[in-house]
C-alpha positions as CSV (number, residue, x, y, z in Angstrom):
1,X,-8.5,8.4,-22.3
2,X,-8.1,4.9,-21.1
3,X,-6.6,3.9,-17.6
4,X,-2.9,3.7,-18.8
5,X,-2.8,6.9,-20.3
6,X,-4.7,8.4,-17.5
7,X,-1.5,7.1,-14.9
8,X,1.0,8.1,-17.1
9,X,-0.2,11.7,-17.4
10,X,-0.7,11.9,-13.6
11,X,2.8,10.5,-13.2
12,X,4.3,13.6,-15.5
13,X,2.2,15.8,-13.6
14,X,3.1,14.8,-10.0
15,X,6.3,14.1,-10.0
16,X,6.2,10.4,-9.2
17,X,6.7,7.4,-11.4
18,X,4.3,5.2,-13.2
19,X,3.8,2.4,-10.7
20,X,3.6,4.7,-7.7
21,X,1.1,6.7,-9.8
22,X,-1.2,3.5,-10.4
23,X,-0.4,2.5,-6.8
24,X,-2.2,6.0,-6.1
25,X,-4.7,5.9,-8.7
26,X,-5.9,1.9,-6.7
27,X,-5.8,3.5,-3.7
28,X,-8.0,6.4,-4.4
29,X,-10.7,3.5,-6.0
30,X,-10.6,1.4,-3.4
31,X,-11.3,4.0,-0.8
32,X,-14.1,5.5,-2.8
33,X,-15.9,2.0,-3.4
34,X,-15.4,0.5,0.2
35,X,-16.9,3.9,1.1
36,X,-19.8,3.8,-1.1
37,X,-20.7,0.1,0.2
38,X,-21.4,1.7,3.0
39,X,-23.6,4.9,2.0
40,X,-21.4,7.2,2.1
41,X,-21.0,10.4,-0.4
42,X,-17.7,11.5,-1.4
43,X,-17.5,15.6,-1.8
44,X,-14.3,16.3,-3.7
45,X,-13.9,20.4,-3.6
46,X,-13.7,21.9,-6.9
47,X,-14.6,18.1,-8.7
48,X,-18.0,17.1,-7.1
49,X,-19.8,14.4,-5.4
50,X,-20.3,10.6,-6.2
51,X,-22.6,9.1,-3.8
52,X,-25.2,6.3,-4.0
53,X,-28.4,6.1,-5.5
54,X,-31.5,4.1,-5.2
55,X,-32.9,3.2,-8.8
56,X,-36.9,2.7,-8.3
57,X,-38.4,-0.9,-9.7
58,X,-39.9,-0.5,-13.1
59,X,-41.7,-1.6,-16.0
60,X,-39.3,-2.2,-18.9
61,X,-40.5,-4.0,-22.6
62,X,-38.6,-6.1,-24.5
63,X,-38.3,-4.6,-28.1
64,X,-38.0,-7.9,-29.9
65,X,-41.0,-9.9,-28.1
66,X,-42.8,-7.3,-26.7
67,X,-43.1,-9.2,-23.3
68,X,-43.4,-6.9,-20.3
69,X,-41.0,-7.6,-17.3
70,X,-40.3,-5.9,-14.0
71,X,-36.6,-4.7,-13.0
72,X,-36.3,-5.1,-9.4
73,X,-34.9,-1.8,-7.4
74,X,-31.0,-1.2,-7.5
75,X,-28.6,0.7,-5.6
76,X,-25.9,2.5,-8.2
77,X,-23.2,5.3,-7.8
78,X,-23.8,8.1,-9.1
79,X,-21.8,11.4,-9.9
80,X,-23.2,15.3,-9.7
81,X,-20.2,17.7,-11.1
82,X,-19.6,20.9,-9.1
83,X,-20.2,24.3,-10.6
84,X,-16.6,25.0,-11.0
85,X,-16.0,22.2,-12.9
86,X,-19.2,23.2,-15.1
87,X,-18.2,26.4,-15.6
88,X,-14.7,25.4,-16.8
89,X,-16.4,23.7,-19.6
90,X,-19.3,26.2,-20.4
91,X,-17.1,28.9,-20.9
């Protein structure tokens, strides 16, 4: 599902219209990445929790060349589903 049809279902489903319903949809974003620039975790009830990572530094190979190279450490979001949502899709 891409982003348009992803507003236009959410429109149906609330009630609202299609620009009010992306106006939502950027709002929601927004607060969620201006919230994970500063370290904090987002815990949406029945959803889960996206929150921010550390990725270690590491040793990665280039296939081609074989020439060894270092990644430097990154911070990344990062998403852990709730067990409600789980166990709506295992049944």
């Amino acid at each position: 599902m891409n982003n348009k049809e992803f507003i236009t279902k959410l429109a149906k489903r609330c009630k609202l219209s299609p620009a009010e319903a992306a106006s939502n949809v950027e709002g929601l974003v927004a607060a969620i990445t201006e919230g994970l620039k500063e370290n904090d975790q987002f815990n949406i009830s029945g959803f889960g929790v996206i929150e921010v990572k550390m990725r270690k530094e590491r040793l990665s190979v280039n296939p081609k060349t074989g020439q060894r190279f270092l990644v430097p450490p990154k911070v990344v979001p990062a998403f852990r589903p709730s067990n409600k949502l789980k166990d709506k899709f295992n049944g």
